[in-house]
C-alpha positions as CSV (number, residue, x, y, z in Angstrom):
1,X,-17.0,4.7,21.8
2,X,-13.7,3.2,22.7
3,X,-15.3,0.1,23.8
4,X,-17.1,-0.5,20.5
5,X,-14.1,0.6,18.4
6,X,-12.2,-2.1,19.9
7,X,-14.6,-4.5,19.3
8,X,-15.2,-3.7,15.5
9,X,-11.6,-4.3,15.1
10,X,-12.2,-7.6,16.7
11,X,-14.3,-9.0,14.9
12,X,-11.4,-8.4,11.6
13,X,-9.1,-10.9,13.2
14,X,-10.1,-13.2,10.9
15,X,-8.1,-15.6,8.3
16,X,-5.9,-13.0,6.0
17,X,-3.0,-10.5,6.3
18,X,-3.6,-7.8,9.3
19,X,-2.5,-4.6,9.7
20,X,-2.8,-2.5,12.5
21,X,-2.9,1.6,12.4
22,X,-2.6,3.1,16.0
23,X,-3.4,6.9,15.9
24,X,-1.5,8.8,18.2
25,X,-3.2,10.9,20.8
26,X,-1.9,14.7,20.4
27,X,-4.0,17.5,19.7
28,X,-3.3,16.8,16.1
29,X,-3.7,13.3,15.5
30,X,-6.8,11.5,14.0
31,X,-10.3,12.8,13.1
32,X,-12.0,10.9,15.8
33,X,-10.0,11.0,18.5
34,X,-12.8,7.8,19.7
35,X,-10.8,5.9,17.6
36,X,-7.2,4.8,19.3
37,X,-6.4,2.5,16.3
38,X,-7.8,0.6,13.1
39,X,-7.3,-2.7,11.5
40,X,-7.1,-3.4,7.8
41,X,-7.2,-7.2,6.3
42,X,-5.7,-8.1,3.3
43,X,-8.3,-11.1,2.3
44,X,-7.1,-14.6,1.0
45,X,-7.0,-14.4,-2.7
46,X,-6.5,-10.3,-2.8
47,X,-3.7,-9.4,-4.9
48,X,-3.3,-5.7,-2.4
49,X,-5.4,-3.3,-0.8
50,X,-4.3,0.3,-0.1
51,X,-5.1,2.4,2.4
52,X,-5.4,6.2,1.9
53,X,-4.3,8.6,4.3
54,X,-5.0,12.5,4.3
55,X,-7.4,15.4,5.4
56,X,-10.4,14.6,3.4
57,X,-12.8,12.6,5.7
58,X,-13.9,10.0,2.9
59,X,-10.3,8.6,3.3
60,X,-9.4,4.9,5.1
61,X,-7.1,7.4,7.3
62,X,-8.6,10.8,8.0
63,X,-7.1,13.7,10.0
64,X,-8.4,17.2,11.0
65,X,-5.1,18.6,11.2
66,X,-5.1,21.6,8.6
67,X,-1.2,20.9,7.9
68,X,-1.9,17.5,6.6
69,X,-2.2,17.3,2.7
70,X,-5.9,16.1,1.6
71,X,-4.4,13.4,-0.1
72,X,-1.2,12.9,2.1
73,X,0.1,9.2,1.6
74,X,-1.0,5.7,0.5
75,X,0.0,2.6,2.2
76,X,0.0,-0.4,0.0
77,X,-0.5,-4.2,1.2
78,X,1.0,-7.0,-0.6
79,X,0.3,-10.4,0.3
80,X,3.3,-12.5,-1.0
81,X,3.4,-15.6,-2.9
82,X,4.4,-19.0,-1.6
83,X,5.4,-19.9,-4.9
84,X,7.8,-16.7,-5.5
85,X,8.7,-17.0,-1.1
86,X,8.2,-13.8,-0.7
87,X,6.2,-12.8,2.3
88,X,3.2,-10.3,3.5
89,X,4.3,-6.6,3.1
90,X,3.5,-3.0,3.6
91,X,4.8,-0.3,1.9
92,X,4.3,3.9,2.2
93,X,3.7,6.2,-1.1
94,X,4.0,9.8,-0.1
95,X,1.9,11.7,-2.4
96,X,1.8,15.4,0.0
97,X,3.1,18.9,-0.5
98,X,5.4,18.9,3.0
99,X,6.0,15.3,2.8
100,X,6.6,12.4,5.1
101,X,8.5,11.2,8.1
102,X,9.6,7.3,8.9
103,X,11.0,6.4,12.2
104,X,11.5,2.4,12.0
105,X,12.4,0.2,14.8
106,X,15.8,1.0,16.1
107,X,16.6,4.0,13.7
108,X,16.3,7.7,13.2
109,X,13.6,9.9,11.5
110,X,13.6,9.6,7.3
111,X,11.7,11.5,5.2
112,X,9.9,9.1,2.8
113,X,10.8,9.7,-1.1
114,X,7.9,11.4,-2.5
115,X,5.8,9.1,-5.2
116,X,7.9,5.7,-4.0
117,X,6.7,2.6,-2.7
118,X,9.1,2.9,0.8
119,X,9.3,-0.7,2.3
120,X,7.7,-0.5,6.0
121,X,8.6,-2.6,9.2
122,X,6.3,-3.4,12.3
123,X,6.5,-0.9,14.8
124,X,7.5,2.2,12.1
125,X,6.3,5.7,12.7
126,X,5.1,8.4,11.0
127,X,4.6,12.1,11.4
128,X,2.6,14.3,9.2
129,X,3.7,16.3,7.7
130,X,7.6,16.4,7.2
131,X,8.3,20.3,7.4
132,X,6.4,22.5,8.5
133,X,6.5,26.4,9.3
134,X,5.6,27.4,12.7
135,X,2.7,30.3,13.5
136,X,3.2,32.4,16.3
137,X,2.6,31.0,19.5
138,X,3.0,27.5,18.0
139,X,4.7,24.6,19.8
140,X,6.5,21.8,17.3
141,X,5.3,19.2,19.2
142,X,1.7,20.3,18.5
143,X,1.7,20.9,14.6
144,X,2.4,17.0,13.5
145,X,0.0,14.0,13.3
146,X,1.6,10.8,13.9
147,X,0.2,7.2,13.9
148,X,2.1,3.9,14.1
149,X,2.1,0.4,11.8
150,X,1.5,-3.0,13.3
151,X,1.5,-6.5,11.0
152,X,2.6,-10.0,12.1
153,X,2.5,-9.3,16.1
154,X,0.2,-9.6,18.7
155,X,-1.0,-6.8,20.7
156,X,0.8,-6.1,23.6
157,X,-0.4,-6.2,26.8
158,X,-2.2,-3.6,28.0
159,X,-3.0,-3.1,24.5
160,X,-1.5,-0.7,21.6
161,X,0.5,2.1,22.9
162,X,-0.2,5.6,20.6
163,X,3.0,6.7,19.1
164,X,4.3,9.8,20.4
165,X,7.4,12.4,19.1
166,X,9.3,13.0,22.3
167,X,10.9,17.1,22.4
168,X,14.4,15.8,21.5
169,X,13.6,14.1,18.3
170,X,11.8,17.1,17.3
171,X,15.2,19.4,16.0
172,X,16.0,15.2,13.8
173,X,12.8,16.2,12.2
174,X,13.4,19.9,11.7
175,X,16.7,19.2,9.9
176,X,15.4,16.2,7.2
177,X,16.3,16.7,3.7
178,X,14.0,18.6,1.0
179,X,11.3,17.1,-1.0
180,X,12.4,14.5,-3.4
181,X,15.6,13.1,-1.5
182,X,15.3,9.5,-0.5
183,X,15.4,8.4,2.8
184,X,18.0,8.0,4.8
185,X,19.0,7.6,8.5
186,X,21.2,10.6,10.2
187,X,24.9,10.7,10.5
188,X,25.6,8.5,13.3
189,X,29.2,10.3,14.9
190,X,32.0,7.9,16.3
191,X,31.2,8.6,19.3
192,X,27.8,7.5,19.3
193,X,28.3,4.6,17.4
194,X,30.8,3.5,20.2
195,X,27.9,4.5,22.9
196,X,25.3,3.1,21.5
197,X,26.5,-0.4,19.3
198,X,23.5,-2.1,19.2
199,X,21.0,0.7,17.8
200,X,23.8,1.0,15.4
201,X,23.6,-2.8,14.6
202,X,19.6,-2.1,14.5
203,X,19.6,0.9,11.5
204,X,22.3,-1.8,9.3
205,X,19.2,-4.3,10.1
206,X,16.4,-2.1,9.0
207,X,18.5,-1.1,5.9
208,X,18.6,-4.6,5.0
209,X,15.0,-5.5,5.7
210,X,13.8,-2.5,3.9
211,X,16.1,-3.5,0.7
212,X,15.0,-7.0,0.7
213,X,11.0,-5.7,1.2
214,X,12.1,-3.1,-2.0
215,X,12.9,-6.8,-4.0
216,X,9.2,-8.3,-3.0
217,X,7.5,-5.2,-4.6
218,X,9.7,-5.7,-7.9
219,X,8.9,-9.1,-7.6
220,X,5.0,-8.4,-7.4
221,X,5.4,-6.2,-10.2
222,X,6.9,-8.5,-12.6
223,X,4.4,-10.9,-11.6
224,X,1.4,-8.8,-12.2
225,X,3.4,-7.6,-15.7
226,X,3.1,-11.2,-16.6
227,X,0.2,-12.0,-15.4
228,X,-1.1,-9.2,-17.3
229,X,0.4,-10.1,-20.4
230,X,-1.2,-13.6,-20.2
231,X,-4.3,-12.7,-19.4
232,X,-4.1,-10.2,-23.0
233,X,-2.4,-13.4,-24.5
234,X,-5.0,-15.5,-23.7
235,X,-8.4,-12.8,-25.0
236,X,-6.5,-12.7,-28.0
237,X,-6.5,-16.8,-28.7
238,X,-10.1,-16.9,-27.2
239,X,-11.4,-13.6,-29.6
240,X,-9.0,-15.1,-32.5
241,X,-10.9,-19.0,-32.5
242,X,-14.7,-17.3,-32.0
243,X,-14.0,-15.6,-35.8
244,X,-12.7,-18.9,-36.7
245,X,-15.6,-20.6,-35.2
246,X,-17.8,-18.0,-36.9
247,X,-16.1,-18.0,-40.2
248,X,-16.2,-21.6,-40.8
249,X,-19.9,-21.7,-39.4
250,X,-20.4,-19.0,-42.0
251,X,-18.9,-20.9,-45.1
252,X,-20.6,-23.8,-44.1
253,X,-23.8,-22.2,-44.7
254,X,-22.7,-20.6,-47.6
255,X,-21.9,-24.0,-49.2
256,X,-25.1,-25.3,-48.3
257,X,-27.1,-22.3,-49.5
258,X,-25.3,-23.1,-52.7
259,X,-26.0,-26.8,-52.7
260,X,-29.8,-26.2,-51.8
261,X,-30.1,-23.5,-54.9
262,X,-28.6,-26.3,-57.1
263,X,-30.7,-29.0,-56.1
264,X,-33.9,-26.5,-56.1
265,X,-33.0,-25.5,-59.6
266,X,-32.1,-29.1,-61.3
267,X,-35.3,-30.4,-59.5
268,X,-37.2,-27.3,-61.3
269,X,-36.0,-28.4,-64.6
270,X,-36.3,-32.2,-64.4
271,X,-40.3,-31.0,-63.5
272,X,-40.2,-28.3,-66.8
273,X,-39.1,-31.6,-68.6
């Protein structure tokens, strides 16, 4: 139940990065609608852990709703390095036929660039899937899953509060770009940038989070490149000095072989003699 959910996520606060998955609650959100959210941790010492999202119910994210891809998205956890100071981070692969939405803090629905790490913040949104084409007697507000990202903050009080597509926001979605184009927030008109300054402010923010989060995954990259290329570097020297090792220990018997066959036969002849 609920009550045991909640305490299973518990018991994850432990030492390591958290993240926090809250499910909405609409008639097309999560598999187990017992479930209001879900806590990942990113252990000390882990290089990432990912977190798979679709329809198929073997997935770290499963949903019953039939629009959803069975293999929908991927959200990747990176720890950071102190060394590089780069911090924690969580990322968004869409990997889905009708793609992905992103709603972050302060901005507008985005369709997430299909098989792309897309930076995320705390408090971003998503709604599966992207487009859609309505049945008869459908309702748009009923045909998406949605489900929220929490890292580095505490739960609110009252507890986490399901995300939720309200009606007007519904025609933002309807009109994102086709598959393949990168995300990007809406047009925002003169008008409403005068109205409304400081969500304005918030998108230039986001855009700037998001492309400094875009440098920690190159980052982690180059750093896995090299450590990759040590770790080769470093069998080869290892692999190279064992068939030294075994090469000298091999002419070394060899030599004596020889020396013992020499000594056998002289010995042999002084006796003859």
């Amino acid at each position: 139940d609920r009550a045991m959910a909640e305490k299973k996520n518990a018991e994850k606060s432990k030492a390591g990065f958290e993240v926090t998955i809250v499910f909405g609650n609409g008639p097309a959100d999560s598999a187990d609608a017992n479930v209001p959210y879900k806590t990942f941790l990113l252990k000390p010492n882990r290089k990432q852990k990912l977190i798979r999202i679709g329809r198929q119910k073997n997935l770290d994210l499963p949903f019953s709703n039939p629009n959803v891809s069975n293999k929908h998205a991927e959200l990747l956890i990176l720890p950071g390095s102190s060394s590089k100071g780069t911090s924690p981070s969580v990322s968004l692969k869409d990997i889905s036929s009708n793609g992905t939405a992103m709603k972050s803090m302060g901005a507008r629905w985005a369709r997430v660039q299909k098989d792309a790490q897309t930076p995320v913040e705390s408090g971003a949104i998503f709604a599966l899937p992207c487009k859609i084409k309505l049945k008869d007697g459908q309702s748009a507000k009923d045909v998406r899953s949605t489900f929220a990202v929490y890292f580095g903050e505490k739960p609110p009080a009252g507890g986490w509060k399901p995300p939720t597509i309200p009606v007007e926001e519904l025609s933002e979605l309807a009109a994102l770009p086709a598959p393949g184009d990168a995300p990007k927030p809406a047009a925002v008109t003169k008008d409403e940038e005068e109205e409304t300054p400081v969500a304005t402010n918030q998108v230039k923010t986001t855009a700037k989070v998001a492309a400094e989060k875009e440098k920690e995954l190159t980052v982690f990259e180059k750093g896995k490149a090299e450590d990759s290329a040590k770790e080769k570097k470093d069998k080869k020297e290892k692999k190279d000095k064992k068939e030294k090792k075994h090469k000298e220990g091999k002419e070394k018997k060899e030599k004596k072989d020889k020396k013992d066959k020499k000594e056998k036969k002289e010995k042999k002849e002084k006796k003859e003699k």
